[in-house]
PDB file with SEQRES, HELIX, SHEET and CRYST1 records, atoms N, CA, C and O in Angstrom:
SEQRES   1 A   79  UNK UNK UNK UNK UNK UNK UNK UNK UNK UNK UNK UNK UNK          
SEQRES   2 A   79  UNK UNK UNK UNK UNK UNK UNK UNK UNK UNK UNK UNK UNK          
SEQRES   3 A   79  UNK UNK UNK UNK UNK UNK UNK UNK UNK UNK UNK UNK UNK          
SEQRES   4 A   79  UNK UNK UNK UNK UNK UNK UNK UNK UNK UNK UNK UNK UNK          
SEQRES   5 A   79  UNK UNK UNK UNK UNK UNK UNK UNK UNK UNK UNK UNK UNK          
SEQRES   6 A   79  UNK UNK UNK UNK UNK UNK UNK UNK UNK UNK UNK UNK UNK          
SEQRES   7 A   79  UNK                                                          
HELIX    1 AA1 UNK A    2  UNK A   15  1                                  14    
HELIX    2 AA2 UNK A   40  UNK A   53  1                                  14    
HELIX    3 AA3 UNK A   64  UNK A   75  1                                  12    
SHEET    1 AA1 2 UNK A  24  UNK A  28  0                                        
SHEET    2 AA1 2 UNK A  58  UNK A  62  1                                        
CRYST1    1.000    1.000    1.000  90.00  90.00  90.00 P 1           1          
ATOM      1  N   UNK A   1     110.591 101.001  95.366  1.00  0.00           N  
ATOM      2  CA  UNK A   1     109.269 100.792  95.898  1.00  0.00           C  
ATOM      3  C   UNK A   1     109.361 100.123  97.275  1.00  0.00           C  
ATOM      4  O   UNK A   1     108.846 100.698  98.234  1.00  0.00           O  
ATOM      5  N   UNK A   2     110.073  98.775  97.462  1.00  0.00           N  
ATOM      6  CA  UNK A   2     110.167  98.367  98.752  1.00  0.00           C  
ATOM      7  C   UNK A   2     110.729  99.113  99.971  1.00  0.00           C  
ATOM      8  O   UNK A   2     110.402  98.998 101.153  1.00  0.00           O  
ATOM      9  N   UNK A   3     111.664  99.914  99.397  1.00  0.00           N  
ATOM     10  CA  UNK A   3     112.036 101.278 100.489  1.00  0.00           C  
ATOM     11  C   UNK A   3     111.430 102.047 100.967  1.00  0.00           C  
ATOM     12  O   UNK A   3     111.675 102.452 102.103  1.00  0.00           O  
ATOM     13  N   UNK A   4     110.545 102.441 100.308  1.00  0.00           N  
ATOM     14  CA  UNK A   4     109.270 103.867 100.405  1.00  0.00           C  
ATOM     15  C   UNK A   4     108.058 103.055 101.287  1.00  0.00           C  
ATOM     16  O   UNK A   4     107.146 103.530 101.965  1.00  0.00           O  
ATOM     17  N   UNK A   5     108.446 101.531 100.979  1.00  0.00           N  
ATOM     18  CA  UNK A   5     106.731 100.726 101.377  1.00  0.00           C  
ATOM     19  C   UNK A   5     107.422 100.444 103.085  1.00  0.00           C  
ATOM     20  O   UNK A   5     106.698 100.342 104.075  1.00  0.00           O  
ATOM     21  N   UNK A   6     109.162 100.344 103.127  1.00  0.00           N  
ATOM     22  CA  UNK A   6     109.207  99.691 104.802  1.00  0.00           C  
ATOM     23  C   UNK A   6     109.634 101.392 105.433  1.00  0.00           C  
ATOM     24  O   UNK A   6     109.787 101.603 106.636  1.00  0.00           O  
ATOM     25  N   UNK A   7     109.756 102.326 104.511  1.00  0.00           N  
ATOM     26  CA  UNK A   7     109.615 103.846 105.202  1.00  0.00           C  
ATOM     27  C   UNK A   7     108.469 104.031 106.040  1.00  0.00           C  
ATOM     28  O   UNK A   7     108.405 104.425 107.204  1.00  0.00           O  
ATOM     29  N   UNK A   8     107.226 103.538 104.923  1.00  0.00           N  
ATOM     30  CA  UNK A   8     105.931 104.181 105.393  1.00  0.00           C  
ATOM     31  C   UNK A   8     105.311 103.292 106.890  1.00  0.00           C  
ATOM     32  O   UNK A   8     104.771 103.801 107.873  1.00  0.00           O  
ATOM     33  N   UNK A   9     105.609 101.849 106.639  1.00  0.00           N  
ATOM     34  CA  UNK A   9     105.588 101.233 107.358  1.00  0.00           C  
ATOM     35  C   UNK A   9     106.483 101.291 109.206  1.00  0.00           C  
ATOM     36  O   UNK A   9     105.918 100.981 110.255  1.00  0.00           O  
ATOM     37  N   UNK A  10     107.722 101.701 109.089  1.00  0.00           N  
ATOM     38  CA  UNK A  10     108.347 102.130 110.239  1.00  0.00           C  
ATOM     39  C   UNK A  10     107.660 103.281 110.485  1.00  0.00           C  
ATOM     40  O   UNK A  10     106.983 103.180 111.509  1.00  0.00           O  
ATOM     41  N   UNK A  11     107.553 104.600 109.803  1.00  0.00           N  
ATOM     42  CA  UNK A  11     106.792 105.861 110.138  1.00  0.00           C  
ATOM     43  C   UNK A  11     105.669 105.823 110.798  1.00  0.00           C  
ATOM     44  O   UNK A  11     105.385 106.517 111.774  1.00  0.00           O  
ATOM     45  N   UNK A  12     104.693 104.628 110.038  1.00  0.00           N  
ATOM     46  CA  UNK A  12     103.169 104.378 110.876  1.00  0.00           C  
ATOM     47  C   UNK A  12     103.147 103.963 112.139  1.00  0.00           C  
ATOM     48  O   UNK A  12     102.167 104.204 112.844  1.00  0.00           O  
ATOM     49  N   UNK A  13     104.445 103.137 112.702  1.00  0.00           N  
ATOM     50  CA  UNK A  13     104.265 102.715 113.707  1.00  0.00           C  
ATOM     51  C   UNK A  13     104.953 103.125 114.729  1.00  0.00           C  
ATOM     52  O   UNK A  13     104.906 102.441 115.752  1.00  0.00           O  
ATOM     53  N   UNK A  14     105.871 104.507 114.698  1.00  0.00           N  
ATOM     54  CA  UNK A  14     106.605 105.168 115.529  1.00  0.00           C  
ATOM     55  C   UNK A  14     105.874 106.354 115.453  1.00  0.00           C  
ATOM     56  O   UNK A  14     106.082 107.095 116.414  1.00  0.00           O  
ATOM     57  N   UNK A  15     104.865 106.894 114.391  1.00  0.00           N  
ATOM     58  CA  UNK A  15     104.473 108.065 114.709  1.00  0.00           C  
ATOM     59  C   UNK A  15     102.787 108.042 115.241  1.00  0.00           C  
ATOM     60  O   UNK A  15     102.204 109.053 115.633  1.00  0.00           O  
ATOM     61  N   UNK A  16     102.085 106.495 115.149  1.00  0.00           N  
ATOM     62  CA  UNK A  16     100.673 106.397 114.954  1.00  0.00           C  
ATOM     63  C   UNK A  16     100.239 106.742 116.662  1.00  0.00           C  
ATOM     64  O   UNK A  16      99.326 107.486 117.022  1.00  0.00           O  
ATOM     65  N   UNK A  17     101.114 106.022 117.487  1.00  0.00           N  
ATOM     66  CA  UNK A  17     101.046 106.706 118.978  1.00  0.00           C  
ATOM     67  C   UNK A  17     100.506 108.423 119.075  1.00  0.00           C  
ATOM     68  O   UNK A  17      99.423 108.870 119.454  1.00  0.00           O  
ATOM     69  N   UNK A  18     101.915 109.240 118.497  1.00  0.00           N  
ATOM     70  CA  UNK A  18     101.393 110.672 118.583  1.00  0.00           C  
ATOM     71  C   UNK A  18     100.104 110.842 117.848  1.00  0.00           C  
ATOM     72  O   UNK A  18      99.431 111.643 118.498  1.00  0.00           O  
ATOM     73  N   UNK A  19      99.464 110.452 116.793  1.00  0.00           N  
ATOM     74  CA  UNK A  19      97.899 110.713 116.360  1.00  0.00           C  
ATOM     75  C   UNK A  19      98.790 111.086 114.884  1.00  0.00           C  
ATOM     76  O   UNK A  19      98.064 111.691 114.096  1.00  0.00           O  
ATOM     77  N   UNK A  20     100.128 110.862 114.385  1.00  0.00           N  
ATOM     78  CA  UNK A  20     100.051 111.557 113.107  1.00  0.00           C  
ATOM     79  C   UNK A  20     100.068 109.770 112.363  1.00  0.00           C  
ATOM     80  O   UNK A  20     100.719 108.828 112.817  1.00  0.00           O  
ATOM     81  N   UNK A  21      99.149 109.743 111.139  1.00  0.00           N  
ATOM     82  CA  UNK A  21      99.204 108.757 110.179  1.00  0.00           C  
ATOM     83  C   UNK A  21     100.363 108.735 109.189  1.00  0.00           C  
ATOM     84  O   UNK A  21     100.764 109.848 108.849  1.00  0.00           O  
ATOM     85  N   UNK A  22     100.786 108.005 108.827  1.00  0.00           N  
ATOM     86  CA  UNK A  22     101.987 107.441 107.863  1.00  0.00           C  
ATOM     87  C   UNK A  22     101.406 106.328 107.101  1.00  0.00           C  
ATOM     88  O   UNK A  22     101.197 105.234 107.626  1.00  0.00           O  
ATOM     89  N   UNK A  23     101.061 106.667 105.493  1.00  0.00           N  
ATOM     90  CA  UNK A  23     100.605 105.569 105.053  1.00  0.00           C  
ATOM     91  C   UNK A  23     101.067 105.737 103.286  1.00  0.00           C  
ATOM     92  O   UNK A  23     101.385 106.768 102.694  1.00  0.00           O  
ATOM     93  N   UNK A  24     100.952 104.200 102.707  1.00  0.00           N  
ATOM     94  CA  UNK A  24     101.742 104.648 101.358  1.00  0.00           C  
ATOM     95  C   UNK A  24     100.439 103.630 100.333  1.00  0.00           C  
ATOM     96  O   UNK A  24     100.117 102.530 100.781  1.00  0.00           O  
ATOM     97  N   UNK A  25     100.042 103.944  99.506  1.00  0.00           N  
ATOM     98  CA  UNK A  25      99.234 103.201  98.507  1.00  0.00           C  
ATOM     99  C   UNK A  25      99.945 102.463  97.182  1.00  0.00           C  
ATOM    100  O   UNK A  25     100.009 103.126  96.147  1.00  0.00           O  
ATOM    101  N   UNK A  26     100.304 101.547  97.192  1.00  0.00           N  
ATOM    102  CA  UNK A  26     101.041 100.735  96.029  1.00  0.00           C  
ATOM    103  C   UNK A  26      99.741 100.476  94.956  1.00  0.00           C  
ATOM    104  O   UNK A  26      98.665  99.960  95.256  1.00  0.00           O  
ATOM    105  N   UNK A  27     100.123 100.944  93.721  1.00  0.00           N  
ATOM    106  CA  UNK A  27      99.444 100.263  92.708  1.00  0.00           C  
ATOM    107  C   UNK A  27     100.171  99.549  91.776  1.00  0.00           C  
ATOM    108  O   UNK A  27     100.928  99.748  90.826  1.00  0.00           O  
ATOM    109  N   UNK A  28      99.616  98.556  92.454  1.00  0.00           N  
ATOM    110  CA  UNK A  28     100.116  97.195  91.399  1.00  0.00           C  
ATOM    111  C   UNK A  28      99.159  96.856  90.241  1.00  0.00           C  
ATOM    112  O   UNK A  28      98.397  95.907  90.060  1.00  0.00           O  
ATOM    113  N   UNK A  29      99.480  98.046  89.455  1.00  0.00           N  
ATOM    114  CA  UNK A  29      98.329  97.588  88.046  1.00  0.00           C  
ATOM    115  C   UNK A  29      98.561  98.596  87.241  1.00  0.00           C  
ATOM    116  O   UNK A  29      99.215  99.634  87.338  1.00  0.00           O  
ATOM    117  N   UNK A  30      97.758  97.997  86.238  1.00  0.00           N  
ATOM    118  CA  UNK A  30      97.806  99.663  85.177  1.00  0.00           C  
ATOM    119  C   UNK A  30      96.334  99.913  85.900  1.00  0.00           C  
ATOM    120  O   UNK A  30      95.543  99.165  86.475  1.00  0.00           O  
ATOM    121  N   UNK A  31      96.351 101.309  85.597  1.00  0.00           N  
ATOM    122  CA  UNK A  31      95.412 102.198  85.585  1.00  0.00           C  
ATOM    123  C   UNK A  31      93.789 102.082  84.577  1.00  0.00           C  
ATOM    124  O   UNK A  31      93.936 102.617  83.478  1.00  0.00           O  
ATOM    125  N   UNK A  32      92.429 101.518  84.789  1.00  0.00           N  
ATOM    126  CA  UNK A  32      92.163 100.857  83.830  1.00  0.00           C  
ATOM    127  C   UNK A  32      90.436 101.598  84.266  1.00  0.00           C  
ATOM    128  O   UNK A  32      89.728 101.273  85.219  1.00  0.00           O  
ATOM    129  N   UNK A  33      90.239 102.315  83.536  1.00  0.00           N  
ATOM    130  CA  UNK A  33      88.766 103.196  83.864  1.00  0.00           C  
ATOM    131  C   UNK A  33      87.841 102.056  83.476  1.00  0.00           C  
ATOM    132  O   UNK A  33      88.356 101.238  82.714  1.00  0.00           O  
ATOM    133  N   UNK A  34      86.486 101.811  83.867  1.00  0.00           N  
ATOM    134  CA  UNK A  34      85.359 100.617  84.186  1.00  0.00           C  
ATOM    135  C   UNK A  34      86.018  99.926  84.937  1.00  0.00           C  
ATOM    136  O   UNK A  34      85.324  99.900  85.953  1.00  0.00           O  
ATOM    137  N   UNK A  35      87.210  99.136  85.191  1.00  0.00           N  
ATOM    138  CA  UNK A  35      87.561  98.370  85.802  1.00  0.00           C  
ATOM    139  C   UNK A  35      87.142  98.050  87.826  1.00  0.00           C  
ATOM    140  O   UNK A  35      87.373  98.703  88.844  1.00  0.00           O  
ATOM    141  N   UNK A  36      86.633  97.067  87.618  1.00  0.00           N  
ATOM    142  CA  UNK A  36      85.807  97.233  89.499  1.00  0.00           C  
ATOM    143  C   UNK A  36      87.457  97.895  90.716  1.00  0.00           C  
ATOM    144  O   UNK A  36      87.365  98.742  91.605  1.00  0.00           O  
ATOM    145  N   UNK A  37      88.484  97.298  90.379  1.00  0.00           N  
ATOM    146  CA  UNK A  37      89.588  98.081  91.111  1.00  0.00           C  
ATOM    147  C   UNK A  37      90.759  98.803  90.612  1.00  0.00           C  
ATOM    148  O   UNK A  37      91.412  99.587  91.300  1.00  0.00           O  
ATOM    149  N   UNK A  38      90.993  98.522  89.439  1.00  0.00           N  
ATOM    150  CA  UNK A  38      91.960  99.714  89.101  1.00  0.00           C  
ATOM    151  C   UNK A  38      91.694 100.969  88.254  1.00  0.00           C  
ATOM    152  O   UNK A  38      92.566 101.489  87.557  1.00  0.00           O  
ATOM    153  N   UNK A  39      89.926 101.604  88.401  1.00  0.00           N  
ATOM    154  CA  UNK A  39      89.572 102.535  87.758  1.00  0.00           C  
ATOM    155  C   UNK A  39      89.832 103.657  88.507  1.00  0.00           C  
ATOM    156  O   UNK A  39      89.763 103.481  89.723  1.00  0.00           O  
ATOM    157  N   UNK A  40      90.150 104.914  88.074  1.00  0.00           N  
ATOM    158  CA  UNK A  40      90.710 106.038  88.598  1.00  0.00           C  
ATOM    159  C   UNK A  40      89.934 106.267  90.347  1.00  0.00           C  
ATOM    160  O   UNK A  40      90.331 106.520  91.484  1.00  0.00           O  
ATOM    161  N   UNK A  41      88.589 105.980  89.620  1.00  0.00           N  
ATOM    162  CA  UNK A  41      87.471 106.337  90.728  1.00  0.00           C  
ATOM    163  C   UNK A  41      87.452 105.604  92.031  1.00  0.00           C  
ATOM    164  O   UNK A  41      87.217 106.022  93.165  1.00  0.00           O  
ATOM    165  N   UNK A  42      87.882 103.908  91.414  1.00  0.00           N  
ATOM    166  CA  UNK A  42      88.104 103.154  92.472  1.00  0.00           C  
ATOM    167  C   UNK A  42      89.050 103.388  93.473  1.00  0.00           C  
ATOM    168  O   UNK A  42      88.821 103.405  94.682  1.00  0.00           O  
ATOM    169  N   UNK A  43      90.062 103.558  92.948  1.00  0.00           N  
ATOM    170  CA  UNK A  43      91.522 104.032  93.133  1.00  0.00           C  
ATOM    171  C   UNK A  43      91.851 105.010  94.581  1.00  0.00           C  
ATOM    172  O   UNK A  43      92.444 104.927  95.657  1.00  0.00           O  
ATOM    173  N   UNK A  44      91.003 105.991  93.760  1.00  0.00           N  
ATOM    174  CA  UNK A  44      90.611 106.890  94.755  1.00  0.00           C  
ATOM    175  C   UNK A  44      89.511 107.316  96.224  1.00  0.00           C  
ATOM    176  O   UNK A  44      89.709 108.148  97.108  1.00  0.00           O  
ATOM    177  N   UNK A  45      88.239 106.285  95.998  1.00  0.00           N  
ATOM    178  CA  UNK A  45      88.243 105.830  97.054  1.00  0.00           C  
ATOM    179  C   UNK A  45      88.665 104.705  98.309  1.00  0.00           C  
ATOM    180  O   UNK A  45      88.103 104.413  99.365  1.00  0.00           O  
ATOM    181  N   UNK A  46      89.580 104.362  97.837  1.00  0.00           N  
ATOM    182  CA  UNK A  46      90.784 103.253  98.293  1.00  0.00           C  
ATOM    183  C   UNK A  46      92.055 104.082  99.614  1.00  0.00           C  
ATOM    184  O   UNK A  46      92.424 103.682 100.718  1.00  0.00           O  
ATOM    185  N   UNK A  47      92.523 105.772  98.542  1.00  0.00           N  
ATOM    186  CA  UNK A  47      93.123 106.574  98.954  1.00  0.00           C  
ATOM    187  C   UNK A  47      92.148 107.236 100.367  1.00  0.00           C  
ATOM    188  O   UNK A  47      92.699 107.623 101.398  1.00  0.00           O  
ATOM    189  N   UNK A  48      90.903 107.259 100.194  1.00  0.00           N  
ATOM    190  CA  UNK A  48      89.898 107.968 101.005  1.00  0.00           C  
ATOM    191  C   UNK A  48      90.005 107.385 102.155  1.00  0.00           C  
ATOM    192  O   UNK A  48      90.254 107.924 103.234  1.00  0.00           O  
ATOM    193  N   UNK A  49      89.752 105.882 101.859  1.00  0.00           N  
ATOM    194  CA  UNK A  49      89.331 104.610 102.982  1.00  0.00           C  
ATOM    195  C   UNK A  49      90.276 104.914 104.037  1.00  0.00           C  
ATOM    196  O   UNK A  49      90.045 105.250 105.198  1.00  0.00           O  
ATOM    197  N   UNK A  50      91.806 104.675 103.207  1.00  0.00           N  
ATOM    198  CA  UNK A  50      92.973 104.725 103.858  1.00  0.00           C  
ATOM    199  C   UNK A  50      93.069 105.799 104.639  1.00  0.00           C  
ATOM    200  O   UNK A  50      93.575 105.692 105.757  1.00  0.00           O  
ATOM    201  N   UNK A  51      92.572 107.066 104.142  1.00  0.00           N  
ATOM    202  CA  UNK A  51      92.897 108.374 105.089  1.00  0.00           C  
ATOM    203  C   UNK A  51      91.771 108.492 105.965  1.00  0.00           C  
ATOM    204  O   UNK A  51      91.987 109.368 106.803  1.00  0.00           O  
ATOM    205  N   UNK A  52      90.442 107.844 106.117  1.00  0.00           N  
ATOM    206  CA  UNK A  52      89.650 107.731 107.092  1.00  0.00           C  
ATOM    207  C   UNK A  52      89.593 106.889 108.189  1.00  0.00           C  
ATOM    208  O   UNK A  52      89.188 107.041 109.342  1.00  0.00           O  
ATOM    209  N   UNK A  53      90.008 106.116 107.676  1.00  0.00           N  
ATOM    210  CA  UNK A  53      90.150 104.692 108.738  1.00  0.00           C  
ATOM    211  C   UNK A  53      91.533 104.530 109.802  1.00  0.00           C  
ATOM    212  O   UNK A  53      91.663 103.990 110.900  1.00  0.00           O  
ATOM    213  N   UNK A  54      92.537 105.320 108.846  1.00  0.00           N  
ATOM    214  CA  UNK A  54      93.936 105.436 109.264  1.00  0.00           C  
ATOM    215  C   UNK A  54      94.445 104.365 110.866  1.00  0.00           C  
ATOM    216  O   UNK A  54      94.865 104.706 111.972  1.00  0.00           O  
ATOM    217  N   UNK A  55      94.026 102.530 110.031  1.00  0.00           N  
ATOM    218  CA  UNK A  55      94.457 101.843 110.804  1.00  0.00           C  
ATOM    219  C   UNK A  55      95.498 100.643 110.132  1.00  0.00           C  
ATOM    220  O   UNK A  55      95.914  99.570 110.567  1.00  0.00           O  
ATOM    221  N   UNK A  56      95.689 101.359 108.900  1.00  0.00           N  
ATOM    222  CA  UNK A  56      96.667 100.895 108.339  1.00  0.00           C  
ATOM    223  C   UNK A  56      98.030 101.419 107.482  1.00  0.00           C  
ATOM    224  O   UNK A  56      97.677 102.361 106.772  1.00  0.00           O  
ATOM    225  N   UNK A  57      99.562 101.104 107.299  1.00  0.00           N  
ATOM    226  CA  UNK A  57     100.154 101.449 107.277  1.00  0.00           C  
ATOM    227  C   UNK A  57     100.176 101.858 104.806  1.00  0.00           C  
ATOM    228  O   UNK A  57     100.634 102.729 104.065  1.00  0.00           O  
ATOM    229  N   UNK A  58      99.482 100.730 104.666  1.00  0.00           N  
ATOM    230  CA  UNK A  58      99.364 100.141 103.157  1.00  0.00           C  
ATOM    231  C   UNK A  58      98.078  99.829 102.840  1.00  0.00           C  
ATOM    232  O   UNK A  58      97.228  99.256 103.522  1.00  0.00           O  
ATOM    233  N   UNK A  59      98.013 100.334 101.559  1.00  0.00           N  
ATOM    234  CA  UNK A  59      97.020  99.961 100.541  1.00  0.00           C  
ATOM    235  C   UNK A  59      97.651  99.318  99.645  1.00  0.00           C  
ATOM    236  O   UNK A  59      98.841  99.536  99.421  1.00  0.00           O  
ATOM    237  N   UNK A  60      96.846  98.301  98.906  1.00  0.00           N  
ATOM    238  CA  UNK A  60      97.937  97.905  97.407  1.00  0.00           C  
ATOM    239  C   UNK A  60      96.594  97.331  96.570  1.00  0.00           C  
ATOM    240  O   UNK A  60      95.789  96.418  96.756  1.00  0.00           O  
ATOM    241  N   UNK A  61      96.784  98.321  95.593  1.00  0.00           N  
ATOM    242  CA  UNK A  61      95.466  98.097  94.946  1.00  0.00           C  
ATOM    243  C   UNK A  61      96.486  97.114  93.526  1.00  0.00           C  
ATOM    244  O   UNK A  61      97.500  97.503  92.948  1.00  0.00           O  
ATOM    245  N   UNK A  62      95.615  95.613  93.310  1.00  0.00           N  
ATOM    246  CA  UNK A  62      95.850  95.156  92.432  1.00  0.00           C  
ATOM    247  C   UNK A  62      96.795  93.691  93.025  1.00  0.00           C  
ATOM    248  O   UNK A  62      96.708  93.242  94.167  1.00  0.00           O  
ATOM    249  N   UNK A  63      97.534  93.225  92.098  1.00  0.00           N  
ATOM    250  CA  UNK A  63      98.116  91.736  92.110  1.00  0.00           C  
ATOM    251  C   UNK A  63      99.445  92.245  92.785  1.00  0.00           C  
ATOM    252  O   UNK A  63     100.204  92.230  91.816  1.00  0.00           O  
ATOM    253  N   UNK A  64     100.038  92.597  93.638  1.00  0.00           N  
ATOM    254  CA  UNK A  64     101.251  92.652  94.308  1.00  0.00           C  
ATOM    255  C   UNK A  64     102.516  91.707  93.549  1.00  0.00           C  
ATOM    256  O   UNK A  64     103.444  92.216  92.920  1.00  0.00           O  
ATOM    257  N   UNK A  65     102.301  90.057  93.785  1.00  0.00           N  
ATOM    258  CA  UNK A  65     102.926  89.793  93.470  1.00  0.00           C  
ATOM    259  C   UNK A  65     103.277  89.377  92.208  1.00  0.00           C  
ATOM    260  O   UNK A  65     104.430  89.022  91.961  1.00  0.00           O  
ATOM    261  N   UNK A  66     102.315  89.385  91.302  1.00  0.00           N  
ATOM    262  CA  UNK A  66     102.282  89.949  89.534  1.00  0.00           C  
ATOM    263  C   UNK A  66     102.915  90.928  89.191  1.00  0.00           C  
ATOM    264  O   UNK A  66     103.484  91.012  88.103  1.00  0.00           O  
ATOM    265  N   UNK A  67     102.910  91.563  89.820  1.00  0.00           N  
ATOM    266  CA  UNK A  67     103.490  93.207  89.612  1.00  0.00           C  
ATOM    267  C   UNK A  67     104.990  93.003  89.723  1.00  0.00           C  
ATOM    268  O   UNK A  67     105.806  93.317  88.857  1.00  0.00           O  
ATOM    269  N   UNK A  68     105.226  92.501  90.766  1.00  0.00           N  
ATOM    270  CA  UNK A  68     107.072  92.313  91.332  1.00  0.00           C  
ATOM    271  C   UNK A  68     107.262  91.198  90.144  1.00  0.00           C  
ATOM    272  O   UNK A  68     108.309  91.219  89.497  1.00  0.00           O  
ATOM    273  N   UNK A  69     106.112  90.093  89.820  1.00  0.00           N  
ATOM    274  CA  UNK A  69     107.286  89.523  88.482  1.00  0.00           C  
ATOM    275  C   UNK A  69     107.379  90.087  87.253  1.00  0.00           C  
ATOM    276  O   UNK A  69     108.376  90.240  86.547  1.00  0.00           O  
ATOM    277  N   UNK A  70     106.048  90.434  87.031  1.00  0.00           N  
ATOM    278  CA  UNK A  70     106.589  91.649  85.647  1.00  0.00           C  
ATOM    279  C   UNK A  70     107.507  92.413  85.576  1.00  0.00           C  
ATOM    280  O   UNK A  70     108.193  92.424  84.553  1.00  0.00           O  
ATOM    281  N   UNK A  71     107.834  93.435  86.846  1.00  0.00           N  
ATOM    282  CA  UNK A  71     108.992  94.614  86.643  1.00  0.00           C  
ATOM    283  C   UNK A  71     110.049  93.455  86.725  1.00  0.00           C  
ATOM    284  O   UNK A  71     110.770  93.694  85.757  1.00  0.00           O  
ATOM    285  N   UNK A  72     110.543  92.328  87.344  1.00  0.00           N  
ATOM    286  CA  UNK A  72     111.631  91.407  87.353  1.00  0.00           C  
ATOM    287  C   UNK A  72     112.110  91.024  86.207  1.00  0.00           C  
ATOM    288  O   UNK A  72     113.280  90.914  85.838  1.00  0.00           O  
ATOM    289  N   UNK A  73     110.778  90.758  85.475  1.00  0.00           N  
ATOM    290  CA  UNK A  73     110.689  90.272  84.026  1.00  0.00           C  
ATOM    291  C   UNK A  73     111.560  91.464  83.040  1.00  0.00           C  
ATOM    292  O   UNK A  73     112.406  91.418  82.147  1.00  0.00           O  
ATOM    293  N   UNK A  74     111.026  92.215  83.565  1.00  0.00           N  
ATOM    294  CA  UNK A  74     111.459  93.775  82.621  1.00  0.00           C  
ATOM    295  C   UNK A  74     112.434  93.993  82.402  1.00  0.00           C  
ATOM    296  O   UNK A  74     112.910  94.427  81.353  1.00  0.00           O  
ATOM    297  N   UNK A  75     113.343  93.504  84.190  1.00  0.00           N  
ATOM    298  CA  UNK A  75     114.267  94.420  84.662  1.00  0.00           C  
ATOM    299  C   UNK A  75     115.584  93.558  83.847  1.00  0.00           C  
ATOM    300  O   UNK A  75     116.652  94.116  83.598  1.00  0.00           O  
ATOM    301  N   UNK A  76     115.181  91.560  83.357  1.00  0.00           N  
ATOM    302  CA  UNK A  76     116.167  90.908  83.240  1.00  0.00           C  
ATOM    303  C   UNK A  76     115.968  91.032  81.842  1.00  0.00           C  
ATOM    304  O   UNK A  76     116.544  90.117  81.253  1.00  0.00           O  
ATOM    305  N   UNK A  77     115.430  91.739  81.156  1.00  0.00           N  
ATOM    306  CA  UNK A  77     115.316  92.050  80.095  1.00  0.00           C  
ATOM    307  C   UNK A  77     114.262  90.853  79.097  1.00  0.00           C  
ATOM    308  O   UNK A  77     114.496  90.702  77.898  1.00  0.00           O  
ATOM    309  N   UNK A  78     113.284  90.191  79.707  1.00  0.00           N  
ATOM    310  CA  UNK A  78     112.309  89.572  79.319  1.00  0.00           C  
ATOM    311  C   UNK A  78     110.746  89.682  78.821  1.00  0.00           C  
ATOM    312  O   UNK A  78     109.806  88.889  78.768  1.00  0.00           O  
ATOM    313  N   UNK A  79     110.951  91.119  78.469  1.00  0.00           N  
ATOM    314  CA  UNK A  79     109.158  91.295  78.411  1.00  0.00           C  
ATOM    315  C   UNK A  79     109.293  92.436  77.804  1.00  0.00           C  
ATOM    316  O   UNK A  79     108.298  93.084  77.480  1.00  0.00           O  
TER     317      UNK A  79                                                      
END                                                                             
């Protein structure tokens, strides 16, 4: 994930000059329909924002750094 997030990030800012956008949406969450931000619907106008506005390199819908300790948690075999 951090590879793909400083890809999108170098891409946005070597290619945003020529007019092409480079952008990556992290979801840091489960997927959770009613929910005010991680419902499919939300989600997706998040993806919209990002491709209209195209003045940013990232979206990250949800707790970022919750997310990096859970998979940590996962990864050391704790959860």
């Amino acid at each position: 994930m951090a590879g793909l997030r400083n890809w999108a990030h170098a891409l946005h800012a070597e290619l945003g000059p020529e007019g092409i956008h480079v952008a990556t949406v992290t979801i840091a969450s489960g997927v959770v329909p009613g929910d005010e931000v991680a419902d499919p619907d939300a989600i997706g106008a998040r993806y919209y924002s990002l491709y209209r506005q195209r003045d940013r390199a990232e979206e990250v819908i949800g707790d970022l750094e919750a997310f990096h300790a859970l998979v940590a948690g996962r990864a050391g075999g704790h959860g």
